[in-house]
PyMOL CGO cylinders between C-alpha atoms (Angstrom):
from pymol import cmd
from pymol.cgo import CYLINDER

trace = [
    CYLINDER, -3.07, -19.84, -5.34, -2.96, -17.16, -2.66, 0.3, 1, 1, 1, 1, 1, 1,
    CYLINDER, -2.96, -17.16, -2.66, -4.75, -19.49, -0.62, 0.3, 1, 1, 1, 1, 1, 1,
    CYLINDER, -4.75, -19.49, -0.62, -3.03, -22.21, -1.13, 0.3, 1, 1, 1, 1, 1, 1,
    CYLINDER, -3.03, -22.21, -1.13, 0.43, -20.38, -0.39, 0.3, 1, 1, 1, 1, 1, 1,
    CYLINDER, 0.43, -20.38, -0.39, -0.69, -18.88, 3.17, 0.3, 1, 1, 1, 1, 1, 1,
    CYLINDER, -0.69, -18.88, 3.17, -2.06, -23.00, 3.77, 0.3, 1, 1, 1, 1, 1, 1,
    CYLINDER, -2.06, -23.00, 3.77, 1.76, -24.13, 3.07, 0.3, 1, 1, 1, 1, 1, 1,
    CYLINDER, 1.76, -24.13, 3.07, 2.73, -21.52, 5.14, 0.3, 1, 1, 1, 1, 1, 1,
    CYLINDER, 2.73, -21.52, 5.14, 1.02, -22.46, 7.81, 0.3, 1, 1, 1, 1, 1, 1,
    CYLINDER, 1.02, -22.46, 7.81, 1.81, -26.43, 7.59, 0.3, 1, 1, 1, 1, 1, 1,
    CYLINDER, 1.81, -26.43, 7.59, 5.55, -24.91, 7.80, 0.3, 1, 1, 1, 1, 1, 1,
    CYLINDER, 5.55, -24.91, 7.80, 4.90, -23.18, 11.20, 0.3, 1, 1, 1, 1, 1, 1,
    CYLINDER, 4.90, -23.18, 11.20, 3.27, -25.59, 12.71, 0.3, 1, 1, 1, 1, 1, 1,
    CYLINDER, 3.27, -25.59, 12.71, 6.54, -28.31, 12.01, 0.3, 1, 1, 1, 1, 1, 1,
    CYLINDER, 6.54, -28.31, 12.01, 9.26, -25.47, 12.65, 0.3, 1, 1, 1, 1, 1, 1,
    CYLINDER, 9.26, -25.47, 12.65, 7.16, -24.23, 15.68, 0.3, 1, 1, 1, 1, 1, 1,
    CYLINDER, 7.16, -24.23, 15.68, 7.15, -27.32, 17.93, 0.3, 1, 1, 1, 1, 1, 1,
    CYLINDER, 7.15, -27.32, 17.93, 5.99, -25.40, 21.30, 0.3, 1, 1, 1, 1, 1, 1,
    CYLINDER, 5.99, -25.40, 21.30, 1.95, -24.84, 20.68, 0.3, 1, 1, 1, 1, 1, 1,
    CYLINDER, 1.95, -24.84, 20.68, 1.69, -21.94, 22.73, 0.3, 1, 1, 1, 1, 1, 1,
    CYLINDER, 1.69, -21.94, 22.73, 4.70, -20.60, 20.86, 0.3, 1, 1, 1, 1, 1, 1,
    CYLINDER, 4.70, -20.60, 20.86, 3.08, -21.49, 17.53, 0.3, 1, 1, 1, 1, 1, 1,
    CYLINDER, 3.08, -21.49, 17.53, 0.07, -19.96, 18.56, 0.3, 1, 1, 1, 1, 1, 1,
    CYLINDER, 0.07, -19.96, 18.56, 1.43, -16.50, 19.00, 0.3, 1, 1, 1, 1, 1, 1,
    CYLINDER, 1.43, -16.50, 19.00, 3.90, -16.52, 16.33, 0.3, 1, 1, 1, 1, 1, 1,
    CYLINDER, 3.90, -16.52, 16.33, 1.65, -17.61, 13.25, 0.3, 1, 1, 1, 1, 1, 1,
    CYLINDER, 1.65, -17.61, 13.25, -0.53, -15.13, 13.62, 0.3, 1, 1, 1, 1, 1, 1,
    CYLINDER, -0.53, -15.13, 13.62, 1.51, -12.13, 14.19, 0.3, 1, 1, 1, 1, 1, 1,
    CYLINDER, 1.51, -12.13, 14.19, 4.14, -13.44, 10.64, 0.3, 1, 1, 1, 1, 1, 1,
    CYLINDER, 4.14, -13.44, 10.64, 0.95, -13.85, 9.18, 0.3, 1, 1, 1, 1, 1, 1,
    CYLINDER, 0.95, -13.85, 9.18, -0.31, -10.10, 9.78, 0.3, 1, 1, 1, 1, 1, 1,
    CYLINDER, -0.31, -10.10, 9.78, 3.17, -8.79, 9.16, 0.3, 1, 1, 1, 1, 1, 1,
    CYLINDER, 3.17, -8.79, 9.16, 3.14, -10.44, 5.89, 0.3, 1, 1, 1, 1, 1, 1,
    CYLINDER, 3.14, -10.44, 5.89, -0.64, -8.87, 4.92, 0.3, 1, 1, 1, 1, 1, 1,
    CYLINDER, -0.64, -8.87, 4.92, 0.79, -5.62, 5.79, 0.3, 1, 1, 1, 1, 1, 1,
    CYLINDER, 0.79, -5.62, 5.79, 3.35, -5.50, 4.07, 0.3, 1, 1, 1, 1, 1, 1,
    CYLINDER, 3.35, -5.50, 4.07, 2.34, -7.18, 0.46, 0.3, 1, 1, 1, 1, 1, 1,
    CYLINDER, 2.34, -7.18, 0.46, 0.46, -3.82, 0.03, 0.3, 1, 1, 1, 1, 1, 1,
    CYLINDER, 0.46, -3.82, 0.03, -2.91, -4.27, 1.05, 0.3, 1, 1, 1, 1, 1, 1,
    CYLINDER, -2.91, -4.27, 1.05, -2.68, -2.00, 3.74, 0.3, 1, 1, 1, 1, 1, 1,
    CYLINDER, -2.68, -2.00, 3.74, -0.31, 0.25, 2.77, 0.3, 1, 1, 1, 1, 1, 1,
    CYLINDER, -0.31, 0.25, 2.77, 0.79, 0.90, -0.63, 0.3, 1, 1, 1, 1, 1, 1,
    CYLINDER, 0.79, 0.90, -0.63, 4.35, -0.56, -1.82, 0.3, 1, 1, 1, 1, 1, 1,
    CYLINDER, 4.35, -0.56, -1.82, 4.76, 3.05, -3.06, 0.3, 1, 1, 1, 1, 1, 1,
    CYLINDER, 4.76, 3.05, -3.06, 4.60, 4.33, 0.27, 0.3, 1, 1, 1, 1, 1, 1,
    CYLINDER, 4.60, 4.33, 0.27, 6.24, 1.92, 2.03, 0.3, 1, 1, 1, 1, 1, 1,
    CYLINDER, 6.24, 1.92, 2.03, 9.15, 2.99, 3.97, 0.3, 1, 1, 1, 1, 1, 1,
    CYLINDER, 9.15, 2.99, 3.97, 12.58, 1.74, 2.02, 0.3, 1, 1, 1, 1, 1, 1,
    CYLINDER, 12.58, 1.74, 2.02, 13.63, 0.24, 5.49, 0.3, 1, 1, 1, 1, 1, 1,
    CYLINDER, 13.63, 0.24, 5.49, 10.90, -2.60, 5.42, 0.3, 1, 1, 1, 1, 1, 1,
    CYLINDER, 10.90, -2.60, 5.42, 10.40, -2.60, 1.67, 0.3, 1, 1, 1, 1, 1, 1,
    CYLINDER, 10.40, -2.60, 1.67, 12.93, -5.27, 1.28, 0.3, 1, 1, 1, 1, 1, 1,
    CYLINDER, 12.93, -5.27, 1.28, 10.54, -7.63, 3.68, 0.3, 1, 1, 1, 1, 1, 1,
    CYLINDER, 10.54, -7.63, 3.68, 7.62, -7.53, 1.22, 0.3, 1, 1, 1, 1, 1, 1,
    CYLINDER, 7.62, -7.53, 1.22, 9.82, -9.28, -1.67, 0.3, 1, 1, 1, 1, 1, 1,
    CYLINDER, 9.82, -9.28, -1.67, 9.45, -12.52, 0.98, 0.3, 1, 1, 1, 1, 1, 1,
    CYLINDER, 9.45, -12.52, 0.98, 5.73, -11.58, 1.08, 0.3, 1, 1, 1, 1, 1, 1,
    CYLINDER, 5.73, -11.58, 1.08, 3.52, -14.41, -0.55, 0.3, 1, 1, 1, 1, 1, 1,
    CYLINDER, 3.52, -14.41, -0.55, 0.77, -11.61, -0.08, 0.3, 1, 1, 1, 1, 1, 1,
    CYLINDER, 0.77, -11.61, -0.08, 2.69, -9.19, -2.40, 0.3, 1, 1, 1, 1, 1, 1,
    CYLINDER, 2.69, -9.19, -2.40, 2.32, -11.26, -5.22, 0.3, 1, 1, 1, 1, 1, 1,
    CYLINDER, 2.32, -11.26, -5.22, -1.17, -12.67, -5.14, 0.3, 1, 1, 1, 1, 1, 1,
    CYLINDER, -1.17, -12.67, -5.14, -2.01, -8.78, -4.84, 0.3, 1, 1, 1, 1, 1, 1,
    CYLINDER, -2.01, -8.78, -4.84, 0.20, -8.13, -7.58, 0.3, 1, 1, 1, 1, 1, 1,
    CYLINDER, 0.20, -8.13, -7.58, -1.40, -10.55, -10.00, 0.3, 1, 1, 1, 1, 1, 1,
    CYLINDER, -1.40, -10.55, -10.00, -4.78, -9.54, -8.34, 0.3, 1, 1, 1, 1, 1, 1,
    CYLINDER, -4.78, -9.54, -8.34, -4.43, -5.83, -9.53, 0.3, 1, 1, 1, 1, 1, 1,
    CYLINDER, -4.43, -5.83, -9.53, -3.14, -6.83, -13.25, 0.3, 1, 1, 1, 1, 1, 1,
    CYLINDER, -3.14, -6.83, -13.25, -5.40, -9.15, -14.01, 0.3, 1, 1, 1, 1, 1, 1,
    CYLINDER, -5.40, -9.15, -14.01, -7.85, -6.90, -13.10, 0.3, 1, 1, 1, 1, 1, 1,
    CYLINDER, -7.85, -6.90, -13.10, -6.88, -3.85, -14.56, 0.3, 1, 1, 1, 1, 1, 1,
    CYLINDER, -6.88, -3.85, -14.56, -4.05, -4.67, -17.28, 0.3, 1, 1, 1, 1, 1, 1,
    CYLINDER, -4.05, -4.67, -17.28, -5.68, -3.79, -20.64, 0.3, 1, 1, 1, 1, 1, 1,
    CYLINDER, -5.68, -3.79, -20.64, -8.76, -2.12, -19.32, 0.3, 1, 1, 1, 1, 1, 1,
    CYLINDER, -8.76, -2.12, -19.32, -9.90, 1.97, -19.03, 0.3, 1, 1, 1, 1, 1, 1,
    CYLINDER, -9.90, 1.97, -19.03, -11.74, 3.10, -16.41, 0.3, 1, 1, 1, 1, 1, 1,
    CYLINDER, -11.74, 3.10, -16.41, -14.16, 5.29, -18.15, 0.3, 1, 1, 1, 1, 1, 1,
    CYLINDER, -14.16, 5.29, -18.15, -15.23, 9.23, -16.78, 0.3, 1, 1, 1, 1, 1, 1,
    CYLINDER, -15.23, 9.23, -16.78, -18.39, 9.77, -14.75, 0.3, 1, 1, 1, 1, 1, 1,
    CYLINDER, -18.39, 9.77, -14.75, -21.04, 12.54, -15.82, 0.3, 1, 1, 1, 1, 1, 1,
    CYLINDER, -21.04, 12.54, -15.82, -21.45, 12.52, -11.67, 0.3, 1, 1, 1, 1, 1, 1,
    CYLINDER, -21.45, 12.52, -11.67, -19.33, 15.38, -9.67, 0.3, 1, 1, 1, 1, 1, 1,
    CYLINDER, -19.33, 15.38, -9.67, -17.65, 13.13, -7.83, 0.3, 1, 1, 1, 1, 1, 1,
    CYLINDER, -17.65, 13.13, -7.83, -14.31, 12.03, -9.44, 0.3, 1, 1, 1, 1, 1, 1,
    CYLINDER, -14.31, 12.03, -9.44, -11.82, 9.92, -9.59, 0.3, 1, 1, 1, 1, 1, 1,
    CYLINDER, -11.82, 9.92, -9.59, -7.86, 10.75, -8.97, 0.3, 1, 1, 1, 1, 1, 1,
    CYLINDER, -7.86, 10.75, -8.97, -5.23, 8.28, -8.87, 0.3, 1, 1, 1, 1, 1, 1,
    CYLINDER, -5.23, 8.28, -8.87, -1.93, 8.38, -8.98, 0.3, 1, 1, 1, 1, 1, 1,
    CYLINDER, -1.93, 8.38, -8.98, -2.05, 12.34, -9.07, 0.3, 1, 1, 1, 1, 1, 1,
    CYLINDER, -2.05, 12.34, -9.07, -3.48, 12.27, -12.39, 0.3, 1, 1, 1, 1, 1, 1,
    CYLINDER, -3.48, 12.27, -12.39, -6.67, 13.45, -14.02, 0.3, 1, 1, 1, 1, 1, 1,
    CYLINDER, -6.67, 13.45, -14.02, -6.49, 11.31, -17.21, 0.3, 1, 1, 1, 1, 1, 1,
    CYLINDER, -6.49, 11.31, -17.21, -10.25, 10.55, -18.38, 0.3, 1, 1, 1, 1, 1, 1,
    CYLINDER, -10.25, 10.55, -18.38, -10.66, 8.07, -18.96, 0.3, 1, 1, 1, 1, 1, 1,
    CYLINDER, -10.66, 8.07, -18.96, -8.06, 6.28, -16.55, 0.3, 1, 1, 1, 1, 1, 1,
    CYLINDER, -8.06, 6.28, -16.55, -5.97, 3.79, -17.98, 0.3, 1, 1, 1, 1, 1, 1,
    CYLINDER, -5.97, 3.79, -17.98, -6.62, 0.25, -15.76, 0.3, 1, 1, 1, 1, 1, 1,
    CYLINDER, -6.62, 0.25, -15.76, -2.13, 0.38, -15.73, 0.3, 1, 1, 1, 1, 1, 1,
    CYLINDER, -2.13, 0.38, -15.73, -2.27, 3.58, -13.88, 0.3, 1, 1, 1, 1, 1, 1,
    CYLINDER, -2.27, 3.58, -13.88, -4.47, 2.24, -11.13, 0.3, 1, 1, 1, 1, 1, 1,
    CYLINDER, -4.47, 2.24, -11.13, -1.80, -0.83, -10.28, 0.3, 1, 1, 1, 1, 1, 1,
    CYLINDER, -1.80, -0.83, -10.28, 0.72, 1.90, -10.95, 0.3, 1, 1, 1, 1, 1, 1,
    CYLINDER, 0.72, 1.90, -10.95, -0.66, 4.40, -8.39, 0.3, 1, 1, 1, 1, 1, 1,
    CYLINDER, -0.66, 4.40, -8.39, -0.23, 1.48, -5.58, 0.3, 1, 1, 1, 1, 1, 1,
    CYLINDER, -0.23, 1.48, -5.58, 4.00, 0.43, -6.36, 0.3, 1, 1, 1, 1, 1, 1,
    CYLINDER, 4.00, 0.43, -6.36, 2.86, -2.14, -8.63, 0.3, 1, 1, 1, 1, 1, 1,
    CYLINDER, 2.86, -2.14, -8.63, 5.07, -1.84, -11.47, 0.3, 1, 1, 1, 1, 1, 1,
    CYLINDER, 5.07, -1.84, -11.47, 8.84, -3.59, -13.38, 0.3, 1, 1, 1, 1, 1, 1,
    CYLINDER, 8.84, -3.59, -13.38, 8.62, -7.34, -13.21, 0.3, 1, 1, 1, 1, 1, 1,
    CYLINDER, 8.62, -7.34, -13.21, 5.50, -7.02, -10.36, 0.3, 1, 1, 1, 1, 1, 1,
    CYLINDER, 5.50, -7.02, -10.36, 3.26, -5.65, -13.33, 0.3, 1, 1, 1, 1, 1, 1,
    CYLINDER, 3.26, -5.65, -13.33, 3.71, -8.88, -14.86, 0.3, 1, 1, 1, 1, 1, 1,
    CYLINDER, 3.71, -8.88, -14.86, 0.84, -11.71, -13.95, 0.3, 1, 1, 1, 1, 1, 1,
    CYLINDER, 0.84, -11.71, -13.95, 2.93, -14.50, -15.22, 0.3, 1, 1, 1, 1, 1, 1,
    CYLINDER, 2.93, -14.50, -15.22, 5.86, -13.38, -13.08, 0.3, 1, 1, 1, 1, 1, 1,
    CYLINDER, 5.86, -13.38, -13.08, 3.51, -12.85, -9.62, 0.3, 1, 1, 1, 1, 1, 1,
    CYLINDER, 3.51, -12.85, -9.62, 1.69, -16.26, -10.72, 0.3, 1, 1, 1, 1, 1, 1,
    CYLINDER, 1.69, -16.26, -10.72, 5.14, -17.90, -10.51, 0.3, 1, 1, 1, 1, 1, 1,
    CYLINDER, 5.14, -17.90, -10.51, 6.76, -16.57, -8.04, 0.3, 1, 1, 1, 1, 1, 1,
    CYLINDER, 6.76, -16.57, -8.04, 3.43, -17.69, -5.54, 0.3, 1, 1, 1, 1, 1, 1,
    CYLINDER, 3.43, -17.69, -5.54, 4.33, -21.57, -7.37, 0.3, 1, 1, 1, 1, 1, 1,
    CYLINDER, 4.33, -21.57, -7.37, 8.01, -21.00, -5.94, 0.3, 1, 1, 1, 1, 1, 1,
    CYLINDER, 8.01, -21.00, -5.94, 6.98, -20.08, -2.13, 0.3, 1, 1, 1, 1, 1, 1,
    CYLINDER, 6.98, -20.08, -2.13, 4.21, -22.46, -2.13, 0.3, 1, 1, 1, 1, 1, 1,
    CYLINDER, 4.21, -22.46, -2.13, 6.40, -25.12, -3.42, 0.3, 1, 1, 1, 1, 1, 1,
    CYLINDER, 6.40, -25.12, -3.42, 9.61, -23.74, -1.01, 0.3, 1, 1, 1, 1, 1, 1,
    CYLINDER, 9.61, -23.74, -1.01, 7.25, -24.31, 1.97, 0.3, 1, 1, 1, 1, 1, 1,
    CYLINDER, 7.25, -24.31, 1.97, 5.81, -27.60, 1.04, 0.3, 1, 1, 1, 1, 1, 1,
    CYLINDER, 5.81, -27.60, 1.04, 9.43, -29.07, 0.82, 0.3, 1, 1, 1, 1, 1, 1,
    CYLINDER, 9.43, -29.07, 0.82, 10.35, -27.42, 3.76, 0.3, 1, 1, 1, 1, 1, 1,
    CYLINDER, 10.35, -27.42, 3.76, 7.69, -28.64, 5.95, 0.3, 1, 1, 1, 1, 1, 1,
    CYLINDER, 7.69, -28.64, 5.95, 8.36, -32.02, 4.16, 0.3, 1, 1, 1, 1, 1, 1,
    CYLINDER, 8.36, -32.02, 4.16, 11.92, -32.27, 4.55, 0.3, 1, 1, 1, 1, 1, 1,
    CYLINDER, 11.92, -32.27, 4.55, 11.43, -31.23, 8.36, 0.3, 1, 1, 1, 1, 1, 1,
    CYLINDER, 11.43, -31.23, 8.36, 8.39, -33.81, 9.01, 0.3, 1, 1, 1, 1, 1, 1,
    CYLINDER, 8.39, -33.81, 9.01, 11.50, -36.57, 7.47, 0.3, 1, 1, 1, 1, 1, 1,
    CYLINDER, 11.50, -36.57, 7.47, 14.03, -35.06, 9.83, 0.3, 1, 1, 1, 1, 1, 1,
    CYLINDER, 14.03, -35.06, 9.83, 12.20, -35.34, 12.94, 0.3, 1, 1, 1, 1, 1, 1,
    CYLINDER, 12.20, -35.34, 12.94, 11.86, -39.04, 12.72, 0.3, 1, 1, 1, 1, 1, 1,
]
cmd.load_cgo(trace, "trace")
């Protein structure tokens, strides 16, 4: 669905980028932006407050999102007899609970719900798709 989104994103550049050149160096660079800030690079929870707000546009943010609950929501991460261990989050719960890992990374509210990241990745791909449409009818 990820996938999918950044594709419908793209189809919208293209039509509201009508300069190639331009195109060229403007997808990529919203594109980059976007996988910065939907916290695969850096963590929501340490994302600055001042660009915080731009990852709620992020299609990225949400395809993590359900990522990181459907992979840990439900799940413990159990303690190794190893010396090397495992803190996240600050804590040093053993064994982890999977919630605390999502947690740990600003995942949390409404964005630890899969449903809610699942449909809010329907809405954008859908809002580009009519975009792109209803700007492919309006150039004719």
């Amino acid at each position: 669905l990820t996938l999918s989104c950044a594709q419908s994103m793209g189809f919208f550049m293209s039509i509201l980028i009508p300069n190639s050149q331009m195109a060229l160096l403007l997808a990529p660079s919203i594109t980059l932006f976007f996988f910065i800030i939907g916290g695969f690079y850096i963590p929501l929870s340490n994302m600055h407050w001042g660009i915080k707000w731009a990852s709620y546009i992020s299609f990225c943010r949400y395809g993590y999102g359900a990522l990181m609950v459907n992979e840990y929501a439900g799940r413990t991460i159990p303690c190794s007899e190893d010396t090397v261990a495992i803190s996240i989050g600050g804590t040093d719960e053993c064994p982890l609970p999977g919630e605390a890992v999502y947690e740990s990374v600003g995942i949390d509210g409404p964005f630890a719900n899969y449903f809610f990241n699942i449909f809010v990745c329907l809405i954008l791909n859908l809002f580009f798709l009519i975009g792109a449409y209803a700007m492919l009818r309006r150039s004719k």
